[in-house]
C-alpha positions in Angstrom: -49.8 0.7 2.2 -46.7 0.8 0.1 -47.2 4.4 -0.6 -47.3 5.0 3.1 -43.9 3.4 3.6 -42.2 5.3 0.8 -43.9 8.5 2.4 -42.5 7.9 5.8 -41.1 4.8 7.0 -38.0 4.6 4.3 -37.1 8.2 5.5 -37.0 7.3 9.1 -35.1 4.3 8.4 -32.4 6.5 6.4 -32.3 8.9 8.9 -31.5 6.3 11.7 -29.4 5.2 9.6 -27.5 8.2 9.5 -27.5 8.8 13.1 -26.3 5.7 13.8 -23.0 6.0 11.5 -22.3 9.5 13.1 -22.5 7.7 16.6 -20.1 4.7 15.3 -17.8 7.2 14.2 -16.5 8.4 17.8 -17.4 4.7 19.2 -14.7 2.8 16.8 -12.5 6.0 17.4 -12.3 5.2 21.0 -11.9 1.6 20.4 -8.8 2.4 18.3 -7.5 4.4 20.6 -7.6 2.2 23.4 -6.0 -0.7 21.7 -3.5 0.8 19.7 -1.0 -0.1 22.2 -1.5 -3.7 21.4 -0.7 -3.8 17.9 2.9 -4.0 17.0 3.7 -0.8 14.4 4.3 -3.9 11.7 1.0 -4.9 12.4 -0.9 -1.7 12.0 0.6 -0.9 8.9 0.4 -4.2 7.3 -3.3 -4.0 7.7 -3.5 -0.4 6.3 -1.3 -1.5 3.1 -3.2 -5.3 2.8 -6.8 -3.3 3.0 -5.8 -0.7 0.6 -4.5 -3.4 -1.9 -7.2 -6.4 -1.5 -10.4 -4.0 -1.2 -8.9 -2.4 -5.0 -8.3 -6.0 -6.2 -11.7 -6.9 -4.9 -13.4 -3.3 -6.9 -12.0 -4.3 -9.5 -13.5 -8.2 -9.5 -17.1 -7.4 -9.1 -17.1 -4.0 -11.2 -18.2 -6.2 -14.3 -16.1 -4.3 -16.7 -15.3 -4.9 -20.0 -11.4 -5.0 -21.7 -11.4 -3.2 -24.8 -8.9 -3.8 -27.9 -7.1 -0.9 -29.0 -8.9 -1.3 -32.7 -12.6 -1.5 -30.6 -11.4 1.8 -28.8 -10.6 3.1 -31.6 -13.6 2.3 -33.5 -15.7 3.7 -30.7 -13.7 5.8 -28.2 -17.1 6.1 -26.1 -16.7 2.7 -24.8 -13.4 3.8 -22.3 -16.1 5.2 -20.3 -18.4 2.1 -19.9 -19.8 1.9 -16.1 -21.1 -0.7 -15.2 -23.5 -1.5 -12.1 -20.9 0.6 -8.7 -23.0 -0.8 -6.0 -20.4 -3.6 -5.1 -17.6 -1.8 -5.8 -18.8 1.7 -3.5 -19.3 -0.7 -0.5 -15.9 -2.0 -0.7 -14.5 0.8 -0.9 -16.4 1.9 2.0 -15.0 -1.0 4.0 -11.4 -0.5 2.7 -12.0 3.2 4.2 -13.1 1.9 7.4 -10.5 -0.4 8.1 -7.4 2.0 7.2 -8.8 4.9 9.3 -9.7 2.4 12.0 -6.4 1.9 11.7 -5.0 5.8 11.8 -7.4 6.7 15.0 -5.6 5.4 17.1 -2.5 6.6 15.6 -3.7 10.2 15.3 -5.7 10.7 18.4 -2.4 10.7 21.1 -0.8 12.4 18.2 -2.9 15.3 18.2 -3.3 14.9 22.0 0.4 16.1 21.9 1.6 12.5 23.7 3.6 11.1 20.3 5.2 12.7 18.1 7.0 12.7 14.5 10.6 11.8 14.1 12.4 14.8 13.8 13.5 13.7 10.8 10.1 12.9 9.5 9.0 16.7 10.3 10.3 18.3 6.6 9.1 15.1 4.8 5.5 15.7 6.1 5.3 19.4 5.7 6.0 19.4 2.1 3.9 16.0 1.7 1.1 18.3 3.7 2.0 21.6 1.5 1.6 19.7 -2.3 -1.1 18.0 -1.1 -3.2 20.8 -0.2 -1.8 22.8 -3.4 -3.0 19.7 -6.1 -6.2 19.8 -4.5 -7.5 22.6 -2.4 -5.6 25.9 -3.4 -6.0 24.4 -7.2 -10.0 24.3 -6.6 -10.3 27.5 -4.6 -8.7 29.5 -7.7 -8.5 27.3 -10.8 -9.8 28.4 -14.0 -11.9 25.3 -14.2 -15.2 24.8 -12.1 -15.6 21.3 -13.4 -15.0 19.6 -10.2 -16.7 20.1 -6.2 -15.3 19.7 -3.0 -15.1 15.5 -2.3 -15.1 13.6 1.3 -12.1 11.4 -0.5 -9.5 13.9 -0.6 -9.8 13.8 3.3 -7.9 10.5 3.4 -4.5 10.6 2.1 -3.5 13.2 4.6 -5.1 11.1 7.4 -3.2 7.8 6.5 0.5 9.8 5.2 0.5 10.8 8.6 -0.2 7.5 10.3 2.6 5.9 8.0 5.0 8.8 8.9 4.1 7.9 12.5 4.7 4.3 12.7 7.7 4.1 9.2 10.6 4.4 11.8 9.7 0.9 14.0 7.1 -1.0 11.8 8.2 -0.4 7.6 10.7 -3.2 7.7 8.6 -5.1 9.9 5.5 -5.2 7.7 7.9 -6.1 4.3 7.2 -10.3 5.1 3.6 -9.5 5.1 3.4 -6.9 2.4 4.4 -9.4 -0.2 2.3 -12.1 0.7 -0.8 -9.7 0.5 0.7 -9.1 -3.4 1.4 -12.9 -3.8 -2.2 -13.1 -3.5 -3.5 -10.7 -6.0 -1.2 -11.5 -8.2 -2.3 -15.3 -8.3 -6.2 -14.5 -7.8 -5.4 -12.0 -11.6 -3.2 -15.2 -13.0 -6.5 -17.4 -12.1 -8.8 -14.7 -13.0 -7.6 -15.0 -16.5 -9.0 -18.1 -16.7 -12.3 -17.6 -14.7 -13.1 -13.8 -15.8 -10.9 -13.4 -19.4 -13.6 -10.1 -20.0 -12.3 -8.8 -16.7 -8.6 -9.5 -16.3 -7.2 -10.0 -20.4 -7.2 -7.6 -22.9 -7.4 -9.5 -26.4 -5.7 -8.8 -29.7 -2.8 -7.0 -28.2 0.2 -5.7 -30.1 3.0 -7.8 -28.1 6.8 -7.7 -28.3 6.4 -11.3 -27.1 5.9 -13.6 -29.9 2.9 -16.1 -29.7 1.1 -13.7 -27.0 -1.3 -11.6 -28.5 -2.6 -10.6 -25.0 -2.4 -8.3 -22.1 -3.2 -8.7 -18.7 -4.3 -6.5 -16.8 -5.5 -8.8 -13.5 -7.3 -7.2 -10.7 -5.6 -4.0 -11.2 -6.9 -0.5 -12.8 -4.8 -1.0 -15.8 -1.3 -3.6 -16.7 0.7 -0.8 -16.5 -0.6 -1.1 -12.5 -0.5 -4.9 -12.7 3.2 -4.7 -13.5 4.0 -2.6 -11.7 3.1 -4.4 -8.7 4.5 -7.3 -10.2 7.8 -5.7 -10.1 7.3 -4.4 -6.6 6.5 -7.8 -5.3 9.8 -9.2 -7.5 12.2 -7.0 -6.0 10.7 -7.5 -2.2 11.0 -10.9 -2.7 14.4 -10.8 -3.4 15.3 -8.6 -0.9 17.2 -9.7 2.5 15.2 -7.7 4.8 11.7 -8.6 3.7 12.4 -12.7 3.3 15.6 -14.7 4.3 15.4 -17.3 1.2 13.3 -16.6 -1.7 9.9 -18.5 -2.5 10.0 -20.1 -6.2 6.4 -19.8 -6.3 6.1 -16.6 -5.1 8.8 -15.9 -7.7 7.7 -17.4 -10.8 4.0 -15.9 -9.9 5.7 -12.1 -9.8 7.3 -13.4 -13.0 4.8 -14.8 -14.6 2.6 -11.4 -14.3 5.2 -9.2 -14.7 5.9 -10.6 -18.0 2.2 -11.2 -18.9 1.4 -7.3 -18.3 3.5 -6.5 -21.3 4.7 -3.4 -19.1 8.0 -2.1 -20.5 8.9 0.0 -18.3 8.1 -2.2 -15.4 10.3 -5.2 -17.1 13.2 -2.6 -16.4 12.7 -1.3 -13.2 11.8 -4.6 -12.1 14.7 -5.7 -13.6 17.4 -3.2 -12.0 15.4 -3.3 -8.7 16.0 -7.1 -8.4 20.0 -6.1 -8.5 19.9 -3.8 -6.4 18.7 -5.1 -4.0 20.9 -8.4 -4.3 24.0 -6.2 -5.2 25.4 -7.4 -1.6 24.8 -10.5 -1.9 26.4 -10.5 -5.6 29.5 -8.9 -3.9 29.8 -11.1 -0.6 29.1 -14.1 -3.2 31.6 -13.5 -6.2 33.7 -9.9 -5.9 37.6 -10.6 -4.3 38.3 -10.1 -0.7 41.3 -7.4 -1.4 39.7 -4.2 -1.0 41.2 -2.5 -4.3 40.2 -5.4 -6.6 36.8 -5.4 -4.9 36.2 -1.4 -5.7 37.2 -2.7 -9.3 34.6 -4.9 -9.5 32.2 -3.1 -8.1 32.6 -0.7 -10.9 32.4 -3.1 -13.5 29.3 -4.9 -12.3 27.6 -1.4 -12.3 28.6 -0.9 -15.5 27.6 -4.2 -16.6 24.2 -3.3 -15.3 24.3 -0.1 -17.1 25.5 -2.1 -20.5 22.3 -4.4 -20.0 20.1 -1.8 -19.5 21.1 0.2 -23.0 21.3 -2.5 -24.8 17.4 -3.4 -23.9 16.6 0.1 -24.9 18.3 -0.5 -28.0 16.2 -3.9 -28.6 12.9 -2.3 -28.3 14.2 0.8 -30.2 14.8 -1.3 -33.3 11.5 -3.9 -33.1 8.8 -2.4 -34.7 7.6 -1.4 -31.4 8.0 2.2 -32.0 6.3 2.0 -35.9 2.8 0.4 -34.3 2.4 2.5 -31.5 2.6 5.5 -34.1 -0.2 3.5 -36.2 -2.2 3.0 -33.2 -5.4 5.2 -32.7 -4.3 7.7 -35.0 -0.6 8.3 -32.3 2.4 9.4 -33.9 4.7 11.0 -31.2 5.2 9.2 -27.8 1.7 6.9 -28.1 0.1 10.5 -28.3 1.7 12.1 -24.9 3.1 14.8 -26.5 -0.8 15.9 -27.6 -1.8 15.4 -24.4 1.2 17.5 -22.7 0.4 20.4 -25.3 -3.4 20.4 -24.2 -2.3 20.1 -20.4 0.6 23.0 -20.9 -2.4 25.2 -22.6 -4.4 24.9 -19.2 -1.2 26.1 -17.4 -0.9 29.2 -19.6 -4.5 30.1 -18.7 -3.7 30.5 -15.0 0.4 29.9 -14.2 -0.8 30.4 -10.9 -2.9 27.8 -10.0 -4.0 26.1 -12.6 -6.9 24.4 -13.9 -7.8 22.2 -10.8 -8.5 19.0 -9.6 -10.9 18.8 -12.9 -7.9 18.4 -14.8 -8.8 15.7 -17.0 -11.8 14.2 -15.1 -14.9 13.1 -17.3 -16.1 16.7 -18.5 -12.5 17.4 -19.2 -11.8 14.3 -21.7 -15.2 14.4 -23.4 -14.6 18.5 -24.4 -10.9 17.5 -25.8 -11.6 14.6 -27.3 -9.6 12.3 -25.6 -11.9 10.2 -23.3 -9.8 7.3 -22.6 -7.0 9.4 -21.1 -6.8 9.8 -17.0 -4.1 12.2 -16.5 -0.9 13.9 -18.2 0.9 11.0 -18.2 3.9 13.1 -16.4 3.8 14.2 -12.8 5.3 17.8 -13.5 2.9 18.4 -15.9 -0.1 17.1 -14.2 1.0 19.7 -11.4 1.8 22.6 -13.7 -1.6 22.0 -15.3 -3.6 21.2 -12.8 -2.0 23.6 -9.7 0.0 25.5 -11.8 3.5 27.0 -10.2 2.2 26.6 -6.4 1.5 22.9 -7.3 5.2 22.7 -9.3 7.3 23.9 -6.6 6.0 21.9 -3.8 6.0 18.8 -5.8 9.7 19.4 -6.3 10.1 20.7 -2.7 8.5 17.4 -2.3 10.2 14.8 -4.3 13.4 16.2 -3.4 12.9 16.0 0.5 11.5 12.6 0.0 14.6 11.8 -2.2 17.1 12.8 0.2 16.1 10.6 3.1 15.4 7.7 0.9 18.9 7.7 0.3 20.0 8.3 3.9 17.8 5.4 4.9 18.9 2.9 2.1 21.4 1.0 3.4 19.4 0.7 6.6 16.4 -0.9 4.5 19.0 -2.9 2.0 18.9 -0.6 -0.8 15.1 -0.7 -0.6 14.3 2.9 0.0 16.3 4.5 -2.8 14.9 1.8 -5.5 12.0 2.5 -4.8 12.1 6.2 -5.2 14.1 6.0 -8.2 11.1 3.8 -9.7 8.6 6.7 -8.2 10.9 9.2 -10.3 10.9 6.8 -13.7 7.2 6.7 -13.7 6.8 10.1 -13.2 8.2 10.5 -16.7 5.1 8.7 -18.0 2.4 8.5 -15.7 1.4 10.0 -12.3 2.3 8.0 -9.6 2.2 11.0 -6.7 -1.6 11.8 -7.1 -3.4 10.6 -4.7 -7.2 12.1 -4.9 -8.4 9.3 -2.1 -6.7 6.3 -0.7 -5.6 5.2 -3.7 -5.0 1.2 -4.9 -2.6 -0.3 -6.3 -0.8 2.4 -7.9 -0.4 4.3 -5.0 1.6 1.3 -3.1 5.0 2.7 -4.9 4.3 5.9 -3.0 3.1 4.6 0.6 6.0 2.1 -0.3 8.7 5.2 -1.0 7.4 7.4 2.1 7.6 4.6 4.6 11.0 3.7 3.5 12.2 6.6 3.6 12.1 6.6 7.5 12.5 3.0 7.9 14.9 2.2 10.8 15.0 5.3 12.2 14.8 5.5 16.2 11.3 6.4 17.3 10.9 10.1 18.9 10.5 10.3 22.4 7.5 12.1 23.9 8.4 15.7 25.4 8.1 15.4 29.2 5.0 17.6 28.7 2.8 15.5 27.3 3.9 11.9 28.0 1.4 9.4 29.4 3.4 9.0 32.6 5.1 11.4 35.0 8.8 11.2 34.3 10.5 9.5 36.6 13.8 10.8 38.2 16.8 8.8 37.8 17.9 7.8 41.3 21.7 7.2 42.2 22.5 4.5 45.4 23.7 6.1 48.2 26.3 4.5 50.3 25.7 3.1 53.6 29.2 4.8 56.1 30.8 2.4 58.1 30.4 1.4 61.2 32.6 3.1 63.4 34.2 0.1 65.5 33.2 0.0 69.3 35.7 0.8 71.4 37.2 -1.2 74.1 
């Protein structure tokens, strides 16, 4: 009997199954599109960002992985791949799917349908998002020199939800800020209880800390600390900003706090750091610089270069702890905790075709196992990934990119409070070490920065009007009152 229903009833039950997920496809599609009107742009986006970040927090919570020491890594560099039982983790990231392009199909149908549009001002931002986005990935596989990687369903979904952001930035970015942070309020307490609850998930022991007493990392729901503090820091500097909260929360303060300094992320302590002014430099200068105009340009001055004082003099700190000397006695590192290595083998891929590249199977599994280096992800720089891995097509739209998205940050800062161009100038700073830009699916956590940057950068902008053409109603003529003449008087 049991060999009967293997033989035939589990493939009619698949294949149902398959039919019916087709048919839900255009179903929730229509749905979306019908009720798009009733969601505020705030709204919509708010749920895209909130799914994106609790269904990664959630992967990471049930994926049963392990936190390896560097000494136990370095011992036995296989374990950086340990995989542990996916099952949980693939259906929520099927569900985190569903709900964000829920979300941008009934953003994308009237878009397509030609009845909204993109602010003209979003237009350039999109078509070199669109242009580096299609050069990473599909020119890169099409005619890179590696043939490690195959065409995946993921890389379908950035463009899908870039666009749906683009769309709705200009009258729901600052709108969805109040929300945003609580969504990060709560990972970043379920990571500061999950230390406590699941230390083999969230804590990495036997860490070599700058802080004296804590011989530990955290690395909370997140992919890595670096990520945890980096959220941290983003959820720091929104909730001192004017736009996204009124009056700051203490606890949702000394939680950012709390992990921020727990994640033991440098760089994020300083962006965090200069964030936090910056978006309080108003207030600093409402609250303490003179009223006389010329005193007040003084002071301005000096407080920047009070903030630039502070900042060198932190580099100098870590510069002379013995920071430096045990990364360089760490698994065998001596230059820049090994980048350097890793930019040489990268640069080497980029000779082989300057063109295009090695691919999107730049550094994937196959890639670290055959250079020896299996617990590294990426180049750890954005410029390189894209030389490496796209080659000169995937360099020059980056930088067509970044420098796009760079100007209208800064056009829209003051708008969002100075939001906009910290933000970027984070997304730039951890492009020196890391690769904040790539976005192979919907990304998690470490993508926020860059939904965060792209948003902002058309935050406040007046939403386009629909071309006469395609608008959902006929356009109506304005209509000017006519005057009644006067009666001529009777006559006698």
């Amino acid at each position: 009997m049991m060999d009967l229903w293997y033989a035939y009833g589990l493939p009619v039950v698949y294949f149902m199954a398959a039919i019916g997920g087709a048919l839900a496809v255009p179903v929730v599609a229509s749905l979306s599109f019908s009720v798009a009107h009733r969601w505020s742009a705030g709204a919509k986006i708010s749920t895209m960002l909130a799914a994106i970040l609790l269904g990664n927090a959630l992967s990471v919570a049930l994926s049963g992985r392990h936190l390896f020491s560097a000494e136990e890594l370095q011992l036995h560099p296989l374990l950086a791949m340990d995989n542990p039982d996916q099952n949980a983790v693939t259906w929520i990231g099927r569900l985190t799917v569903a709900a964000v392009l829920t979300v941008c199909a009934g953003e994308l149908l009237p878009w397509i349908m030609g009845r909204v549009r993109l602010h003209p001002s979003a237009v350039p931002l999109w078509w070199t998002f669109m242009l580096f986005y299609l050069c990473m990935n599909y020119l890169s596989l099409a005619f890179g020199s590696g043939n490690s990687e195959n065409f995946r369903m993921t890389w379908l979904y950035p463009p899908l939800a870039m666009t749906t952001l683009m769309l709705l930035a200009p009258q729901g970015m600052l709108r969805s800020l109040p929300h945003l942070r609580r969504v990060i309020f709560i990972v970043l307490a379920g990571s500061l209880l999950g230390a406590l609850v699941q230390p083999q998930v969230t804590v990495e022991k036997n860490y070599l800390s700058l802080l004296p007493g804590i011989h530990f990392r955290l690395h909370g729901y997140a992919e890595h600390a670096n990520t945890l503090g980096a959220l941290a820091a983003t959820g720091l500097i929104l909730e001192l900003c004017p736009i996204a909260r009124n009056r700051a929360n203490f606890i949702f303060l000394l939680t950012a706090l709390t992990a921020l300094v727990l994640s033991q992320s440098k760089t994020s302590w300083v962006w965090g750091g200069l964030g936090a002014l910056a978006v309080q430099y108003e207030s600093i200068k409402v609250r303490f610089l003179p009223a006389d105009p010329q005193r007040q340009v003084l002071s301005s001055w000096i407080l920047r270069l009070l903030g630039l004082a502070i900042t060198l003099v932190f580099a100098a700190w870590l510069l002379q702890t013995r920071v430096v000397t045990d990364l360089a006695n760490r698994q065998d590192i001596t230059t820049l905790t090994g980048r350097t290595t890793i930019w040489a083998i990268t640069w080497d891929q980029f000779k082989d075709n300057p063109l295009f590249g090695y691919g999107p199977g730049l550094w994937d599994l196959r890639f670290r196992i055959e250079k020896g280096w299996p617990a590294v992800g990426h180049a750890h720089n954005q410029l390189m990934q894209a030389l490496g891995q796209a080659g000169l097509f995937g360099a020059v739209t980056l930088l067509a990119y970044i420098t796009t998205l760079g100007r209208r940050c800064f056009q829209t800062s003051k708008a969002s409070a100075g939001l906009a161009g910290t933000f970027f100038l984070v997304l730039l700073l951890r492009s020196v070490s890391e690769c904040p830009l790539d976005l192979f699916s919907l990304g998690g956590i470490d993508a926020l920065t860059h939904y965060l940057c792209a948003g902002l950068a058309l935050a406040g902008l007046t939403a386009a009007a629909p071309s006469a053409a395609h608008s959902w109603r006929l356009p109506t003529v304005p209509t000017v009152p006519i005057a009644k003449p006067e009666r001529e008087s009777a006559e006698p």
